[in-house]
KOLGU-959028 format. One line per field, with one value per residue (C-alpha): residue in one letter; y, x, z. Coordinates in Angstrom, 1 decimal. Example, Ala and Ser with C-alpha at 12.3 -4.5 7.8 and 13.67 -1.06 7.14 Angstrom:
<rs>
r c(a/s)
v c(-4.5/-1.1)
u c(12.3/13.7)
w c(7.8/7.1)
</rs>
This chain:
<rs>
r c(x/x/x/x/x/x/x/x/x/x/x/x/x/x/x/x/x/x/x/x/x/x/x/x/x/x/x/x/x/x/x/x/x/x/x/x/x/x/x/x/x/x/x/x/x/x/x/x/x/x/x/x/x/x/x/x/x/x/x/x/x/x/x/x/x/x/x/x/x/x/x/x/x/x/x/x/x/x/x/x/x/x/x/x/x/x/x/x/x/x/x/x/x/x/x/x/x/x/x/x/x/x/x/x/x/x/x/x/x/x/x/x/x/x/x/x/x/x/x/x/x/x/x/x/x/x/x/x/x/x/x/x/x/x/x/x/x/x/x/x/x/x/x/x/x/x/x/x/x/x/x/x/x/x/x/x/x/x/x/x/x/x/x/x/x/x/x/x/x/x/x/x/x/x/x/x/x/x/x/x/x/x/x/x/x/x/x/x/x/x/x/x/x/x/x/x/x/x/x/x/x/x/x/x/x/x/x/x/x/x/x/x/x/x/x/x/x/x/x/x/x)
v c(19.5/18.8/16.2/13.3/11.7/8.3/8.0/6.9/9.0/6.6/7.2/10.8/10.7/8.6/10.8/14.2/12.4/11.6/15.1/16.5/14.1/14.7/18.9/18.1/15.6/15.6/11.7/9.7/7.5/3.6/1.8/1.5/5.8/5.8/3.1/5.0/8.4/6.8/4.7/1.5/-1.1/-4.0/-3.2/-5.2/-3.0/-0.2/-1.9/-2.6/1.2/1.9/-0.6/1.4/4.7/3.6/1.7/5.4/7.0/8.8/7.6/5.7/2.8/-0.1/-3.2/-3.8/-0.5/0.6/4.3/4.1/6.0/9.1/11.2/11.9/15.5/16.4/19.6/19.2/22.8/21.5/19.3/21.4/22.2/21.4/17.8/17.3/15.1/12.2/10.6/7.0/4.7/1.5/-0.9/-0.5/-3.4/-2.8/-1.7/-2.1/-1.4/1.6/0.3/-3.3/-6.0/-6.0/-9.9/-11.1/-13.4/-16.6/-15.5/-11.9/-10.9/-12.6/-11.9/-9.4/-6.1/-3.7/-0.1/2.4/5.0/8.2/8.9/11.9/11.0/12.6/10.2/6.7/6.5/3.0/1.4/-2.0/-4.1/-1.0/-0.9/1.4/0.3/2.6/3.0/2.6/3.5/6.5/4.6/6.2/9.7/10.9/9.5/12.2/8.8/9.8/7.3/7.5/7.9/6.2/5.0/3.8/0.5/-1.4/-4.4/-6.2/-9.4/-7.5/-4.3/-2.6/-1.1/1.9/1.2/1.6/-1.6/-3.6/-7.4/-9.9/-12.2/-16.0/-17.3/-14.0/-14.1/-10.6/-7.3/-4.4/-1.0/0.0/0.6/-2.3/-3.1/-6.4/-6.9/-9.5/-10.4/-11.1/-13.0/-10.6/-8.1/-4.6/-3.5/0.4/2.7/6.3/7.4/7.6/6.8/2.8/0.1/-1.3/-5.6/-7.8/-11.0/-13.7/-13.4/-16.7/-14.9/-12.4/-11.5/-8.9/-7.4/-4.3/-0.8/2.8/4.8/7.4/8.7/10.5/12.5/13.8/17.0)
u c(-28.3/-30.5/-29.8/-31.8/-31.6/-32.9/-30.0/-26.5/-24.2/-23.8/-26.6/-27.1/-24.2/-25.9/-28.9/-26.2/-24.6/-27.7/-28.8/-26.0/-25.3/-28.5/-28.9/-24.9/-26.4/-29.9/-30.1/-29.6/-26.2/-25.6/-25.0/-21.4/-20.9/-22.6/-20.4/-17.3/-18.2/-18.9/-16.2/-18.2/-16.8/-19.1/-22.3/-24.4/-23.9/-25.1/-28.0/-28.7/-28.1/-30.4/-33.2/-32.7/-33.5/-36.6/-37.8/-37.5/-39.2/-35.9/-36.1/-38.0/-36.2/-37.0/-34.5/-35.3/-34.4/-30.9/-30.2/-33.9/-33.2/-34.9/-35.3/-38.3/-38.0/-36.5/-38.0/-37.6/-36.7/-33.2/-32.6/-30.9/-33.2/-30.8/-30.3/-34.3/-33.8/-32.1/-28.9/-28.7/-26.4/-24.5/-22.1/-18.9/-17.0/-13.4/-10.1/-8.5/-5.4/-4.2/-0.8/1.0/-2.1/-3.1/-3.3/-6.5/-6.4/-9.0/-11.8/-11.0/-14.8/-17.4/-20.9/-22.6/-23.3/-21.0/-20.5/-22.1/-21.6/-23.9/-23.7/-25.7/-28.7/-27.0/-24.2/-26.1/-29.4/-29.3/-28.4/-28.5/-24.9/-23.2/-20.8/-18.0/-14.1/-11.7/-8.6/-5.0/-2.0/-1.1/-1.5/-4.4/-3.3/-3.9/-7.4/-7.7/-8.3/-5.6/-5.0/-7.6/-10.8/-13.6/-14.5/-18.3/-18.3/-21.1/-20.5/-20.1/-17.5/-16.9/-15.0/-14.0/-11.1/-9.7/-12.2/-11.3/-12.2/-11.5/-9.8/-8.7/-5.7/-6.5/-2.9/-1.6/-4.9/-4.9/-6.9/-6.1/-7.6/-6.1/-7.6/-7.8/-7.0/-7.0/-4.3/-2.7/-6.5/-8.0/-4.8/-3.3/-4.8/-2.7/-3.3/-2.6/-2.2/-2.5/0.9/4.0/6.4/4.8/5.0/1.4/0.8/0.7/-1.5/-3.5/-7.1/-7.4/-5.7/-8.1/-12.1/-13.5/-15.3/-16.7/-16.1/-15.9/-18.4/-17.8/-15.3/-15.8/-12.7/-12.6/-10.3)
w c(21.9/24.7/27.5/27.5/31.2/30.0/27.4/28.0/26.6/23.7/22.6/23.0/21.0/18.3/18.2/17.7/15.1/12.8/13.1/12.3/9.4/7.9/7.8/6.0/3.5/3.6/3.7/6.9/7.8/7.1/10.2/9.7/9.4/13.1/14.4/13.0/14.8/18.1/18.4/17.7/15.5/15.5/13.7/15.7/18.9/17.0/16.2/19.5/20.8/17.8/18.6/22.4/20.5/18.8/21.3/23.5/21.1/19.5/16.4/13.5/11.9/8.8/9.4/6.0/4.7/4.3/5.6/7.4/10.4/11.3/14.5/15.4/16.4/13.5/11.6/7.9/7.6/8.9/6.1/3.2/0.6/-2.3/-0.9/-1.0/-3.6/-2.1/-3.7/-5.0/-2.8/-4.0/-2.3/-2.0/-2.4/-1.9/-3.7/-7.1/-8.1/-10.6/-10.6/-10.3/-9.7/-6.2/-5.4/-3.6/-0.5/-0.7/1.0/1.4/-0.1/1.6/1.1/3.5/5.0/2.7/3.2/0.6/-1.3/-2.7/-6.0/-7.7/-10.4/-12.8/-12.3/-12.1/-13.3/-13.5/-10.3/-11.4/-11.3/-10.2/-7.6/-6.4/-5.8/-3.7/-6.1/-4.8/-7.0/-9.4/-13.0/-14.2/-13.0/-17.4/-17.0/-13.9/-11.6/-8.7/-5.8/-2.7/-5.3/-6.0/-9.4/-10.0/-12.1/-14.0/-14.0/-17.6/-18.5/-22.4/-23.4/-26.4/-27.3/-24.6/-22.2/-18.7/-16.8/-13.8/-14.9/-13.2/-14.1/-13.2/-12.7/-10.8/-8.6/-8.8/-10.1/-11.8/-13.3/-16.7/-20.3/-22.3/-25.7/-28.0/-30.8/-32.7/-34.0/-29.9/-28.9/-26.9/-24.7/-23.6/-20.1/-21.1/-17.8/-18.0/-16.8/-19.2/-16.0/-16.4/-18.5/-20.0/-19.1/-21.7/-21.2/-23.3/-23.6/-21.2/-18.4/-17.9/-17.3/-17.3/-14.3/-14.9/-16.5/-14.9/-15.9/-12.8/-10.6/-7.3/-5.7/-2.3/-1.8)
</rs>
């Protein structure tokens, strides 16, 4: 990389970063992915080293864009050809629980800038109402949804029978991944894991909404 004597080496870091990022992935980093290399935990002082870079003529940037940045030296030929086609993104909105209800502080999700995550076409070709969740716990381990993945969710308030969704119990204040299935004619509903070392939850229809089902599961080795 060359040295840029009008940069500070912040930002010479930021400008290694996004080429580097993009001849990995083809597709440019979110705000919060630059922040996280350089050390830089409040997004708004990445913006501003960013707004620096453009203004320089560094790189190219839409506010109203997500993932808009783009250096302006950079040859296309570095990009990877197999990532030409660029992936879809959706938020990621936090964590869910594959094991004993994770309860949810008031206020923990406010509405905002959230993180996001690529997902393939083939994957999502609908990106409407779908988010992703970061899974913690080992009780979908049978389903091959270990802890530390993401699973890709789409959003809907009704399942059927052995569906893997994402509820969330109204008196516990608390959410949960499992496969769900109604007996006793819709008066009871079975939260089923997928590991024979733990018990299923039993809980009456009124206890419970649904929040979305998994339609896609991404595991980082």
């Amino acid at each position: 990389m060359a040295n840029y004597p009008d940069l500070s080496n912040r930002q010479e870091h930021i400008v290694k970063f996004i080429r580097e990022f993009m001849a990995e992935y083809g597709y440019p980093p979110s705000i919060r992915q630059i922040g996280c290399d350089v050390g830089i935990s409040s997004t708004s002082v990445v913006s501003y080293n960013l707004n620096v870079l453009q203004r320089k003529g560094y790189i190219t940037r839409t506010r109203e864009i997500s993932r808009s940045v783009r250096l302006v030296d950079l040859d296309d030929n570095e990009v990877d050809a197999e990532s030409s086609i660029p992936p879809l993104f959706i938020p990621m909105l936090g964590y869910i629980a594959a094991g004993d209800p994770i309860p949810i502080p008031e206020g923990e999700f406010v509405q905002g800038e959230f993180e996001e995550v690529a997902v393939p076409h083939d994957m999502v070709r609908d990106i409407k109402d779908v988010y992703a969740l970061q899974v913690r716990g080992t009780s979908m381990v049978d389903a091959l949804i270990a802890d530390g993945d993401i699973i890709i969710m789409r959003h809907q308030t009704e399942a059927q029978n052995g569906e893997m969704v994402a509820v969330w119990l109204a008196e516990e204040k608390a959410t949960t991944l499992k496969k769900l299935y109604w007996e006793k004619n819709h008066t009871l509903v079975r939260l089923q894991p997928a590991n024979p070392l733990m018990e299923p939850i039993f809980v009456h229809p009124g206890n419970l909404e649904i929040q979305g089902r998994v339609i896609g599961v991404i595991r980082h080795l």
